[in-house]
N, C-alpha and C positions, 0 to 999 in steps of 0.2 A: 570443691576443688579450689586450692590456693592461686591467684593469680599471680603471672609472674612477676620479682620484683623489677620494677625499670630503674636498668644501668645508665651508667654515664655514656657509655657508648651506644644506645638506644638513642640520647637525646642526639647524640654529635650522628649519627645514618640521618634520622630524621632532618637534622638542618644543615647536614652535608658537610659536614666539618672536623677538627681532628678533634677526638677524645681529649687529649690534651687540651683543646683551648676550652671547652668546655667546663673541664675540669677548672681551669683558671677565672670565668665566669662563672660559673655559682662559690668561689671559695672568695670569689670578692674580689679578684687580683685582674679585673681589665685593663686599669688603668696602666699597674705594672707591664702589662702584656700588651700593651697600646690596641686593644681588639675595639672595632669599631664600634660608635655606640648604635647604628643601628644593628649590626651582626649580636650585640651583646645581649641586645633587646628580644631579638630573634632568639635564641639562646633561652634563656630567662621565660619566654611566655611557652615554647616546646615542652621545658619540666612544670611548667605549671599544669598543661592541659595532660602531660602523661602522669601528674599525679605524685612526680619523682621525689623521691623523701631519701637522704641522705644517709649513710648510715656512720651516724658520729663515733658505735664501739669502735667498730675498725681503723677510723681515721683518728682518735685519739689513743688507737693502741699505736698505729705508726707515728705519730706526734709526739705521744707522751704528755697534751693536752686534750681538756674537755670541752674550751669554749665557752665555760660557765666563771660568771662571777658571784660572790658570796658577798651579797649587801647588808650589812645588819644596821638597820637606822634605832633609834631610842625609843620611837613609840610612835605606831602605826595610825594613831588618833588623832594628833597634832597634823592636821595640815601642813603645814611646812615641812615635816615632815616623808608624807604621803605623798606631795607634790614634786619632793626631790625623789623621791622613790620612783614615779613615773620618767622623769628626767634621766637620771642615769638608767634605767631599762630602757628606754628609746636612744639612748646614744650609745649605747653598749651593741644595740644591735645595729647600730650602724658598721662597727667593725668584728661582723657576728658572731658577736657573745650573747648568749643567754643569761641574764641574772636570775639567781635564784633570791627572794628577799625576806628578813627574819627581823622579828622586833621585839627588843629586850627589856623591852617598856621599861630602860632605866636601871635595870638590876643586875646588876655583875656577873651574879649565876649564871643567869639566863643568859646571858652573851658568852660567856664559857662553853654552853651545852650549843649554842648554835654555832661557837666557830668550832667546837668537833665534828658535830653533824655536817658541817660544809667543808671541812677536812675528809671526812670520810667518804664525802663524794667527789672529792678530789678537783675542788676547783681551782683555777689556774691562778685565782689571786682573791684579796677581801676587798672591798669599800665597808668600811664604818665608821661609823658614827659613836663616840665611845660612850659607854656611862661609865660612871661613877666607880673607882676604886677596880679597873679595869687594866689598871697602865702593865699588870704582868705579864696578862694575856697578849697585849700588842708585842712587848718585849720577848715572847715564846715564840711570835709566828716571827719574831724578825731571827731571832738566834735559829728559827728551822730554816733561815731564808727562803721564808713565804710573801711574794709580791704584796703588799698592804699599802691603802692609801688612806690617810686619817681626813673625814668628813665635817666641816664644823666645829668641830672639836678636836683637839692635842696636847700631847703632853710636850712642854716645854724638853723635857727635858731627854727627852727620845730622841733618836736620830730617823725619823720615818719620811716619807713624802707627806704633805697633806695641802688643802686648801679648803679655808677658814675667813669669818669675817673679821677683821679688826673690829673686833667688841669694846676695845678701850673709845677709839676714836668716837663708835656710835655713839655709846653712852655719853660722850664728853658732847658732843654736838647736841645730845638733846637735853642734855639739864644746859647748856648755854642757850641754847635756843628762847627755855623756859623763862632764863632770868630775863633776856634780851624781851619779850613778851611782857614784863613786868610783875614774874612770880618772885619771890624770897623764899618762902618756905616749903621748899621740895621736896618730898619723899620720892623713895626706891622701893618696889616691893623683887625682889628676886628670888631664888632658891634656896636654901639653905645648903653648899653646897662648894667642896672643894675644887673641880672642875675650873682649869683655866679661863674659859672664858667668860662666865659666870661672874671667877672674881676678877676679870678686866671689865666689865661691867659695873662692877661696885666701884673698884676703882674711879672708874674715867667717869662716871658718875660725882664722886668725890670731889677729883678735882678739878670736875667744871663750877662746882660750889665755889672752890677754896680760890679758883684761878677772878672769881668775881666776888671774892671780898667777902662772902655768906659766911657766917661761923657754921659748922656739921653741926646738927641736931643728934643724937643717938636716937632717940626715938623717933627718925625720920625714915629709918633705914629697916626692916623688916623683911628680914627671912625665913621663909617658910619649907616644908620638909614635901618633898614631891605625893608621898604618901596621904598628906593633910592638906591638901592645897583648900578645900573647899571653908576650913574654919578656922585655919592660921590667917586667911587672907581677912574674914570677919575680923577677930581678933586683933591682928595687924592693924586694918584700916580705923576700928574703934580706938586706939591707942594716938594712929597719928591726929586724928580729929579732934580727940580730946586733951591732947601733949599741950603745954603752957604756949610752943611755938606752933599752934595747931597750923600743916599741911591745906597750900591753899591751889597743891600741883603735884601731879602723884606720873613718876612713869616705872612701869611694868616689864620685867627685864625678859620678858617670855608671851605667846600670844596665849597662851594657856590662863597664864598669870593674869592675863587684862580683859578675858572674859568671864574667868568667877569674880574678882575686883569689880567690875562693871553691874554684874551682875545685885550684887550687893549695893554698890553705891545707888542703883537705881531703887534697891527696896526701902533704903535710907530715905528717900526722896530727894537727894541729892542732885543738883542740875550743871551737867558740864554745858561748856568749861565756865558757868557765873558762878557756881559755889568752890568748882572744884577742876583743875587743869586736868588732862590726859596727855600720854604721849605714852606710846608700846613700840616695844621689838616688834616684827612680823608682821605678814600682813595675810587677809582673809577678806569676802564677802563682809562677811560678820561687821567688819570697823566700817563698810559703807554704810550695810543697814540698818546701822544706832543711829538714832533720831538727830544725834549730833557725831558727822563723821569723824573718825578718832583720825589727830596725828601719829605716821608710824614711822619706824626705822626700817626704810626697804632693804631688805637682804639679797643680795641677785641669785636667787636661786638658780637659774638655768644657765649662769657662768658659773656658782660651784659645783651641779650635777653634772655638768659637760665637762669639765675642766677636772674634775677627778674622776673622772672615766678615761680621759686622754691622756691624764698622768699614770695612770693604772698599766694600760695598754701600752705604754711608754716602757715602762719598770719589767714589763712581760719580756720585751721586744730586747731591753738592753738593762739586764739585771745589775752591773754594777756601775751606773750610769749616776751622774751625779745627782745628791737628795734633790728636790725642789719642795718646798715649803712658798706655799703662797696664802699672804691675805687682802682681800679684797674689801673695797669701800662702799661701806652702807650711803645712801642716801634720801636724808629726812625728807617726811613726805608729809606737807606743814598742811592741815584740815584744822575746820571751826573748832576743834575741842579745846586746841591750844592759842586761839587767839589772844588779840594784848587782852590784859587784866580791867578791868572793868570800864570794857566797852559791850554792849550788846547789839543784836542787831534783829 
C-alpha cells in the first residue's frame, strides 16, 4: 500500500500555521515574508521529519520554470575546473537551483550535444565555460533568448554576461616578476589555441618581456594542441633548452600544462628553480607537494563560481537587464621555484 504523499498543508496543521507561510518557507522566500527565524526553523525540521518532498512537475508547470541550471565546464579532470564545478552547485543551491553539470572536455561537438540535452530538459538558463570554435552555439542560445552566463572564458565579441580572469594582467605580472627575480630568458608553454584568453595570456606574456627591454625569442614560446599535450610539451621544452638563447624560466599558461612540463623537466634531471624557473596558472595540492613549491597565478575561484551564479539568477529574475561583463584579478603566489636567480638555499 502506497503511503500518503505529505502536503504543504500537513506540514502548516502540524506546526500550526498557514499553508501559505509555509509555502513561503521552503520555496526560500522568509526573509521576503519577514517569517520569524525561529517559526522558519520550526517549519524546515516538521518537512524534514515528514519526509516532504516537493513536487517540482507541478510547480514548474505553474512557473514555466525547473529550477535547474545547465553547467557545462571544459574538462571534468582539471581541478580548477572540478572545483568551480562544486562552487556554482553549492551556491546555486543556495537560491534553489539544482545544477545539472556536463564536460566537453574541449570539443565543440560535445558542448553542442549537451546544451541540446539541457535544452530538452528545459533549464532555466546555462553557466559555461566555452571551448574552442563554440562562439555559434553561445550566439543560438542568445538569438533563442536563453539566460547564458559565459565562465572563464568569452567571446570579445558577443554581447553575453560573464565573469573571467584578466589573463593579460596575470601573465604580465608573472613574466615581470620573473625578470624582477633576475631571469632574461623566459619561455611560455600555452595552448595552441584561438580562445580569448589563451591569447591574452600570450600576449601580456609578451609584453611584460618587451615592457623590460628583453628582445621575444620565437623559440621561447610553445604551443601545443590540447589533444598532444603529453609530447608537444617534450618536444617544446627540448627546443627551448636547446635554442641559441636557451630558456633559463619557463611559465605554463594552464595547471594541466605545468604538470606534464614538470613532469618531464624532472625526468630531464633538471632542478628548479637552479637550472630552471617555474611559475603556472592554477593552483592544486600538486604545486605544494613538488619537492620545490611552484609559484602560481591565484585564480579566485569561489568569486568566479559565486559571482556567475548571482549573475545567472540576476538575468532569470530581470532578462532585459543590463549586460555585466566582469573581470577579476589574479594574484601571484610568489614560492621557492621562482626565487632570485642564482641564489640557493
Amino acid at each position: 500500500m502506497n503511503k500518503k504523499k505529505v502536503s504543504l498543508k500537513d506540514i502548516a496543521e502540524k506546526a500550526q500555521v498557514s499553508t501559505a507561510l509555509v509555502s513561503y518557507v521552503l520555496n526560500g522566500k522568509e526573509k521576503e515574508s519577514r517569517v520569524g527565524h525561529e517559526i522558519a526553523q520550526k517549519i524546515k525540521q516538521i518537512a524534514r521529519e515528514l519526509n516532504y518532498e516537493p513536487n517540482y512537475l507541478a510547480k514548474s508547470l505553474r512557473s514555466g520554470k525547473t529550477q535547474t541550471i545547465g553547467l557545462i565546464i571544459a574538462d571534468i579532470s582539471n581541478p580548477f575546473f572540478a572545483n568551480i564545478a562544486r562552487i556554482v552547485e553549492d551556491e546555486a543551491k543556495k537560491y534553489g537551483y539544482t545544477v545539472i553539470i556536463g564536460s566537453s572536455d574541449e570539443k565543440a561537438e560535445k558542448s553542442w550535444d549537451l546544451i541540446n540535452v539541457l535544452l530538452n530538459r528545459q533549464v532555466d538558463g546555462f553557466i559555461i565555460v566555452s571551448s574552442e570554435n563554440s562562439e555559434e552555439q553561445i550566439q543560438y542560445l542568445l538569438d533563442k533568448h536563453v539566460a547564458v552566463v559565459l565562465l572563464d572564458r568569452h567571446f570579445p565579441n558577443l554581447p553575453t554576461d560573464f565573469v573571467s580572469l584578466d589573463s593579460y594582467k596575470a601573465a604580465f605580472d608573472a613574466g615581470t616578476h620573473l625578470v624582477q627575480q633576475g631571469y632574461r630568458h623566459i619561455g611560455l608553454v600555452a595552448y595552441k589555441s584561438a580562445l580569448f584568453h589563451m591569447q591574452e595570456r600570450i600576449r601580456g606574456y609578451r609584453e611584460a618581456l618587451e615592457t623590460n627591454q628583453i628582445p621575444f625569442q620565437p623559440e621561447w614560446l610553445k604551443e601545443v594542441e590540447f589533444t598532444a599535450v603529453e609530447q608537444e610539451i617534450k618536444t617544446g621544452i627540448d627546443q627551448m633548452l636547446g635554442a641559441e638563447f636557451a630558456v633559463d624560466a619557463l611559465i605554463f599558461a594552464t595547471y594541466r600544462l605545468a604538470i606534464a612540463g614538470l613532469k618531464y623537466i624532472n625526468s630531464l634531471g633538471i632542478r628548479v628553480p637552479d637550472d630552471l624557473a617555474i611559475v603556472s596558472f592554477g593552483q592544486a595540492e600538486a604545486f605544494d607537494l613538488y619537492y620545490c613549491p611552484i609559484t602560481y597565478v591565484h585564480q579566485p575561484m569561489e568569486e568566479l563560481g559565486k559571482t556567475a551564479v548571482e549573475i545567472l539568477i540576476h538575468r532569470l529574475k530581470e532578462p532585459y537587464a543590463e549586460t555585466r561583463q566582469i573581470q577579476m584579478k589574479a594574484v601571484l603566489m610568489v614560492r621557492d621555484s621562482s626565487r632570485p636567480k642564482h641564489t640557493s638555499s
